[in-house]
C-alpha positions as CSV (number, residue, x, y, z in Angstrom):
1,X,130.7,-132.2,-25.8
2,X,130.7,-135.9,-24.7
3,X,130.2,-138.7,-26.8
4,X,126.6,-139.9,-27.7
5,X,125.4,-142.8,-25.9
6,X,125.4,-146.4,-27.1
7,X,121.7,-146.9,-29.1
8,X,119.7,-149.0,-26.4
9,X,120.8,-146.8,-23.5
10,X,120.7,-144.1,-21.8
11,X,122.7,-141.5,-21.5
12,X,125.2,-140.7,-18.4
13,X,124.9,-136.9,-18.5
14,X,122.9,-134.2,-19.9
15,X,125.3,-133.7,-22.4
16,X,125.8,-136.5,-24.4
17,X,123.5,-136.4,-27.1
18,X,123.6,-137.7,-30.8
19,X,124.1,-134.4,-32.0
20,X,125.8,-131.7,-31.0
21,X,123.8,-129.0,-28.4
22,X,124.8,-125.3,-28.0
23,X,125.5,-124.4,-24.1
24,X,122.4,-121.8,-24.6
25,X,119.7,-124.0,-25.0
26,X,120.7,-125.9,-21.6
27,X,121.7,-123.1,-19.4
28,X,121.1,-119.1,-19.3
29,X,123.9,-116.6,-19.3
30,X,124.8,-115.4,-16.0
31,X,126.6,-112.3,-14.9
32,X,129.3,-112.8,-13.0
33,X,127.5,-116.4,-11.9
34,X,124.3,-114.7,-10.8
35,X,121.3,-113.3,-13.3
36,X,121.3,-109.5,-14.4
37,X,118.6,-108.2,-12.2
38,X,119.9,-109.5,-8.4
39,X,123.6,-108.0,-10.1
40,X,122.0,-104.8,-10.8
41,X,120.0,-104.6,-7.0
42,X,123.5,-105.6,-5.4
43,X,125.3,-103.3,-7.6
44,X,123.1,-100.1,-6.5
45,X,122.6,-101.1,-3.1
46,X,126.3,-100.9,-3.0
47,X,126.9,-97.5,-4.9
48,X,123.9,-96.0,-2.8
49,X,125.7,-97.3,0.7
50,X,129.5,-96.7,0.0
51,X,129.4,-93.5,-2.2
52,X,126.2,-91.9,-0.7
53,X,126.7,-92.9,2.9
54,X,130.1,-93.5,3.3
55,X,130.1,-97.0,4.4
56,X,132.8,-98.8,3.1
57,X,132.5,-101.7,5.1
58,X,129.4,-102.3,2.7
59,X,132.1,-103.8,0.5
60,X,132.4,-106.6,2.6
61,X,128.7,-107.3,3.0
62,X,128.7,-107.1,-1.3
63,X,131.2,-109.4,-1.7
64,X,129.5,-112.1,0.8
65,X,126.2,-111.7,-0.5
66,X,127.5,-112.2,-4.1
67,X,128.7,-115.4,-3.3
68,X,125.6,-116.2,-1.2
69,X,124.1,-115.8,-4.3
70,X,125.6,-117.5,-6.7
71,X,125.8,-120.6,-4.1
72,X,122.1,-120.0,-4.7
73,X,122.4,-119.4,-8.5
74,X,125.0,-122.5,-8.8
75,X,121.8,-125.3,-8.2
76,X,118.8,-123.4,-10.0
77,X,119.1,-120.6,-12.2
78,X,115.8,-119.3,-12.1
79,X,115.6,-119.4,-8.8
80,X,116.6,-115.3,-8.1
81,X,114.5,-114.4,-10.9
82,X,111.2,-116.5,-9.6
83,X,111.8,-114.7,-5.7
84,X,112.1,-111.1,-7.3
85,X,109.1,-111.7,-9.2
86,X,106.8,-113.0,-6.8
87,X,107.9,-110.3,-4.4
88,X,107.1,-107.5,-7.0
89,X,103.4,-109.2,-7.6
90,X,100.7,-108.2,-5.9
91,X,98.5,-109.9,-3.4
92,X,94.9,-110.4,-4.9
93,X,92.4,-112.9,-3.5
94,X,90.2,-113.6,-5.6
């Protein structure tokens, strides 16, 4: 943790605070850098594709859509989570 900030101003960064703050109040824990469900839907995308049908070039497409996603993941971590949900709701005009 950085050093608190000089009373009068403000501080430089999110972290420097008078007292000290635990990592998971300020950020959510990711799975390898993305958030549990997109892993999950990449992970049995991949099984289904490379074990099922035989398509081991699927690897390749895995590997560049993780790190599509965690590009994504890197600037808002919600971001995955807010998509899948609004995808999974349904349309109702009221």
């Amino acid at each position: 943790m950085g050093a608190a900030a000089a009373p009068g101003t403000a501080p430089k960064k999110i972290y420097d605070y008078a007292i000290p703050v635990r990592r998971s109040i300020i950020h959510r824990d990711l799975w390898l850098g993305i958030p549990f469900i997109p892993l999950m839907i990449l992970g049995f995308a991949t099984i289904l594709m490379v074990f099922t049908f035989g398509q081991i070039a699927f690897l390749v497409v895995t590997v560049i859509s993780w790190f599509v996603l965690k590009q994504i993941t890197r600037h808002d971590e919600w971001l995955l989570d807010i998509v899948i949900t609004s995808l999974l709701q349904p349309d109702e005009l009221r």
